[in-house]
C-alpha positions in Angstrom: 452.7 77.5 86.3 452.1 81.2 85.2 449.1 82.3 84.5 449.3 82.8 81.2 450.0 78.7 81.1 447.0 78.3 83.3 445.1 80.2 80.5 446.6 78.8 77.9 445.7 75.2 79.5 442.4 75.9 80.7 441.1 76.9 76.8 443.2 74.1 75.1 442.2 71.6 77.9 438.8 72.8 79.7 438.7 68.9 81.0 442.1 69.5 83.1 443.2 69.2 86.8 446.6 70.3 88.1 447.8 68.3 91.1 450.5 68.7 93.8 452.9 66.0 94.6 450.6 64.8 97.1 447.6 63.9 94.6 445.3 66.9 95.5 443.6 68.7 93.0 444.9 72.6 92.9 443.6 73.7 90.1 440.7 72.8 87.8 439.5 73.6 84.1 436.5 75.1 83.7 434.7 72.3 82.2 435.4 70.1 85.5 435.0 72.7 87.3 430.9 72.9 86.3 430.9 69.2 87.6 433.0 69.3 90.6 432.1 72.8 91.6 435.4 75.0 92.4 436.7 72.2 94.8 440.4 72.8 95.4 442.9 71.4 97.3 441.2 68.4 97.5 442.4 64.5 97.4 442.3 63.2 93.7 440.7 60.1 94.8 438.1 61.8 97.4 436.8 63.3 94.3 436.7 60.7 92.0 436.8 56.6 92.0 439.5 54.9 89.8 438.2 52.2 87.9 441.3 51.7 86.2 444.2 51.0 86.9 442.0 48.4 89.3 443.8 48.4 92.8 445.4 51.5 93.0 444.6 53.8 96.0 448.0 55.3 96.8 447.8 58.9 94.8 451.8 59.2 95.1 452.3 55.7 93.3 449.8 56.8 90.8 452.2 60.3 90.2 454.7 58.2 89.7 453.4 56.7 86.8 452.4 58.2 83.3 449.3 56.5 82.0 447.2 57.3 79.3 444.9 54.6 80.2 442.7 56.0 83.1 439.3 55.1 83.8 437.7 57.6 86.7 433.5 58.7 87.7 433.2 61.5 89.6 431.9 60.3 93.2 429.0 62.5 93.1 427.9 61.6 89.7 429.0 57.9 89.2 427.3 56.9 85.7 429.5 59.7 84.5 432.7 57.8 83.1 435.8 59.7 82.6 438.9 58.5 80.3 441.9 60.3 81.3 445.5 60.8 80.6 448.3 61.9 83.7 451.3 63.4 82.6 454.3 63.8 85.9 455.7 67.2 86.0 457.6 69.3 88.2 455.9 69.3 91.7 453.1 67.2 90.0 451.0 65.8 87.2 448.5 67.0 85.0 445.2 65.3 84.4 443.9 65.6 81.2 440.2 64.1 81.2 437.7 63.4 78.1 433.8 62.2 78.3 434.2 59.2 75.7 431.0 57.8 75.4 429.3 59.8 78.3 429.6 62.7 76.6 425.6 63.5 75.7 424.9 62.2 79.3 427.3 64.9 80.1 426.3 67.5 78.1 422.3 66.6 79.4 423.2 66.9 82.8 425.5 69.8 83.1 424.4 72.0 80.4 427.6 71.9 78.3 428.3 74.1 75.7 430.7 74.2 72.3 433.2 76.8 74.3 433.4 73.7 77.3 435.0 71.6 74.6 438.6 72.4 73.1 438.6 73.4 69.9 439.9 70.8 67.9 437.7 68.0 69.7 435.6 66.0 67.9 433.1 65.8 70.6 430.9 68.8 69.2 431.1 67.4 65.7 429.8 64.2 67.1 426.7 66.2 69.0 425.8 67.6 66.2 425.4 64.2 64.4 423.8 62.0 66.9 421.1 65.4 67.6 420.5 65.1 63.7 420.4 61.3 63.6 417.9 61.9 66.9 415.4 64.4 65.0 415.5 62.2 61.8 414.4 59.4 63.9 411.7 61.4 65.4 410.4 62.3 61.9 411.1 59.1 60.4 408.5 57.5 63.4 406.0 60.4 63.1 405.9 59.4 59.4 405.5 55.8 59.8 402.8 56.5 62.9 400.8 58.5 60.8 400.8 56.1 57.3 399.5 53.5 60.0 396.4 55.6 61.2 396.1 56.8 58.2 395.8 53.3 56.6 393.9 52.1 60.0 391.8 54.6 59.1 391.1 54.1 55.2 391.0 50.1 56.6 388.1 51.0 59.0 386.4 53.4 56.0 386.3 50.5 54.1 384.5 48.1 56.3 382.2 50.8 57.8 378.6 52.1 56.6 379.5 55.7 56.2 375.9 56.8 57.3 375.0 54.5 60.4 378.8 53.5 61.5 377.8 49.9 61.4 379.7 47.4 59.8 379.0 47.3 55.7 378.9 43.9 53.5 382.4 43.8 53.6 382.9 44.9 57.3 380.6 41.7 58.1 382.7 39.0 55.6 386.0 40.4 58.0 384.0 39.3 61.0 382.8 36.2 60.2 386.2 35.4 59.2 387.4 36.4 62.3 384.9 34.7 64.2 386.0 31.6 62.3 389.1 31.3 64.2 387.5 30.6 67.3 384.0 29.5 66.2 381.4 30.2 69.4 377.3 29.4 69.1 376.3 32.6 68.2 372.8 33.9 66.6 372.4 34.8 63.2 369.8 38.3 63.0 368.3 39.8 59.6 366.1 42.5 60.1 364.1 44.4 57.4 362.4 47.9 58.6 358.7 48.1 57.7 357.2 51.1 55.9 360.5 52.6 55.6 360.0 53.5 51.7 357.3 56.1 52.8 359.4 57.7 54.7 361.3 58.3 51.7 358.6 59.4 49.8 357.0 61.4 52.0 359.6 63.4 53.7 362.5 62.8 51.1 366.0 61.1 51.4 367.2 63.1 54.0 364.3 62.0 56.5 365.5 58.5 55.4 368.7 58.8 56.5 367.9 59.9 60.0 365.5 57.2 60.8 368.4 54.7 60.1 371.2 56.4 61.7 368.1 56.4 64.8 367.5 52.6 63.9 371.4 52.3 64.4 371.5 53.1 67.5 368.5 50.9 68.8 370.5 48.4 67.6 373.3 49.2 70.1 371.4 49.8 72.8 369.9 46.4 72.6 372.9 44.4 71.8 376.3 43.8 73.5 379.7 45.2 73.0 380.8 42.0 71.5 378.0 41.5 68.9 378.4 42.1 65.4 376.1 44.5 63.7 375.7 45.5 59.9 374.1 47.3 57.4 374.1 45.1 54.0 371.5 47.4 52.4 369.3 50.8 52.1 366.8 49.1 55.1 368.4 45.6 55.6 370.6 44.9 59.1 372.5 41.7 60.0 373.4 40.9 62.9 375.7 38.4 64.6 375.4 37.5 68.8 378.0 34.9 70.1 376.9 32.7 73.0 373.3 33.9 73.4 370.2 31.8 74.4 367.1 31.8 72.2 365.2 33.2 75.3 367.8 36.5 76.1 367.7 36.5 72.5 363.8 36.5 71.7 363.3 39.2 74.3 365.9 41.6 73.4 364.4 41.9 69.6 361.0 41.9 71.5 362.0 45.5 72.7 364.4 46.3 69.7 360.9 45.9 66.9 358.8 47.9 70.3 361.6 50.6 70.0 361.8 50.6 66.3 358.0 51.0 66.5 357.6 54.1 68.5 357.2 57.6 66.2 360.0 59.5 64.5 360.4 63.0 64.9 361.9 64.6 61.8 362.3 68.1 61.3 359.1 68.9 62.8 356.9 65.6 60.6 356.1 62.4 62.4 357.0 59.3 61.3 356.4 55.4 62.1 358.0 52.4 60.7 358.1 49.0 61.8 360.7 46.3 61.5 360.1 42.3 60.8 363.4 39.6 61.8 364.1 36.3 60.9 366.5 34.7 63.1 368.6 31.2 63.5 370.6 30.1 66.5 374.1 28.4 64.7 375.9 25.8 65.8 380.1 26.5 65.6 381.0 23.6 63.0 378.0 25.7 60.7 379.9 29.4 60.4 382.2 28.0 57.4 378.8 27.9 56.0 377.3 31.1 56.4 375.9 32.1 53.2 373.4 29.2 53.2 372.5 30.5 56.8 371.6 33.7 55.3 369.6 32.6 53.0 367.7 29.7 55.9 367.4 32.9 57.8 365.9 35.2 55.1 363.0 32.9 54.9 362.4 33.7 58.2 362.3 37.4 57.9 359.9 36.6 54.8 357.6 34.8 57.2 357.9 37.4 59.6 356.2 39.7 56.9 353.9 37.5 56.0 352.6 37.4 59.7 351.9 41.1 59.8 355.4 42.5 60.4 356.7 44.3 63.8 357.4 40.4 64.7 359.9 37.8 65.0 360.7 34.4 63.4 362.6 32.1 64.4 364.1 29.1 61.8 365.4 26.1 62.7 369.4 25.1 61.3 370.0 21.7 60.5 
């Protein structure tokens, strides 16, 4: 072949591999040639494994035949899958190879460019396509991702108490339905603080809101990770303690009203306030019945006040 066929081959066919009537590779493409190296004079078949025809390892019966139908990986790179076409001539054959399916595992792997693809193929076209389908399913995901925190997020707004981070009224509803589902013995909590209107009064709203964003987290520190605590009004707190006993119980709001009691600092003023609980232990079959339990509960915290405040009552559920 002159070399102005070799040339000629090599742009039209960058895939190609010129072979001697012995089945060794003399020649290569420059396509192959990035993923064989610049191998030559080497056996076809020490180079690559024929998958199809299956059963044929004699490279002079293969000459002999023109197939369009050939199914080769390259040894060293064996998830690569050829499709090739082997066209006799003179003192030879020509092997005509394509990437088929492989070819963005190809392109990945080799660093292949438009000018290692003939000009006519398809195969760049088709690049193009699956790297825009690839980026508008990347977008299309980032979308969806962020409408789902974003609407996780409004969700959680919506059931929160902007000001403490405690759940709100409708926070607490959610999680006594939830607790529903797999009803436990749990505690029911309402806590009122004492003196807290003074606050108010004395050293304005803004004094207010830090003492219950301070009451807030009292309330965590003396509660567990899986109890459910609320704010259902300016001073009022509910709270919600699966599988507690009345004694763990009565001593941990024995040191939440002794840390509720201890004085304020705000903004340089000193402040006290107290805090008076009513408190039921519930049975499971009693949670579809939890606004009469509030209400059994809240006498409680009325007899709480009635006994001097900064204490504890406990009332008994039916």
């Amino acid at each position: 072949m002159t070399p102005d066929c070799q040339s000629l081959l090599s742009r039209l066919c960058p895939l190609h591999a010129l072979l001697d009537e012995e089945g060794n590779v003399v020649s290569m493409g420059p396509t192959l040639a990035k993923i064989l190296g610049s191998t030559k004079s080497a056996p076809l078949l020490d180079l690559f494994t024929l998958k199809r025809p299956v059963g044929l390892s004699d490279p002079r019966a293969l000459l002999g035949t023109r197939t369009d139908r050939l199914l080769l990986t390259p040894k060293e790179f064996p998830k690569l899958r050829l499709k090739g076409a082997l066209y006799p001539v003179q003192s030879g054959a020509v092997l005509n190879l394509s990437f088929g399916l492989s070819v963005k595992d190809a392109v990945d792997t080799f660093h292949l460019t438009q000018q290692d693809f003939p000009a006519a193929d398809l195969a760049v076209e088709m690049l193009y396509l699956m790297e825009a389908n690839a980026l508008a399913m990347t977008a299309a995901i980032d979308v969806t991702r962020r409408l789902q925190t974003a609407r996780q997020r409004a969700e959680s707004a919506s059931l929160t108490d902007a000001l403490t981070g405690l759940l709100n009224r409708r926070g607490l509803e959610s999680a006594i339905a939830d607790l529903r589902q797999a009803p436990r013995p749990c505690a029911l909590v309402l806590m009122d603080l004492d003196h807290f209107k003074a606050v108010n009064d004395r050293l304005g709203h803004g004094a207010g809101d830090h003492v219950l964003k301070h009451v807030a987290r009292l309330l965590r520190e003396h509660t567990r990770k899986s109890d459910i605590l609320a704010r259902c009004g300016g001073d009022e707190f509910t709270l919600v303690l699966p599988d507690i006993s009345a004694t763990d119980l009565g001593a941990r709001l024995d040191g939440l009203i002794t840390a509720v009691a201890a004085p304020i600092s705000v903004e340089g003023e000193t402040c006290c306030i107290g805090a008076s609980v009513g408190w039921s232990l519930i049975s499971p079959e009693r949670l579809d019945h939890f606004e009469e339990l509030l209400e059994i509960t809240d006498k409680a915290l009325y007899q709480a006040k009635e006994n001097g405040r900064s204490c504890h009552v406990m009332s008994r559920v039916a």
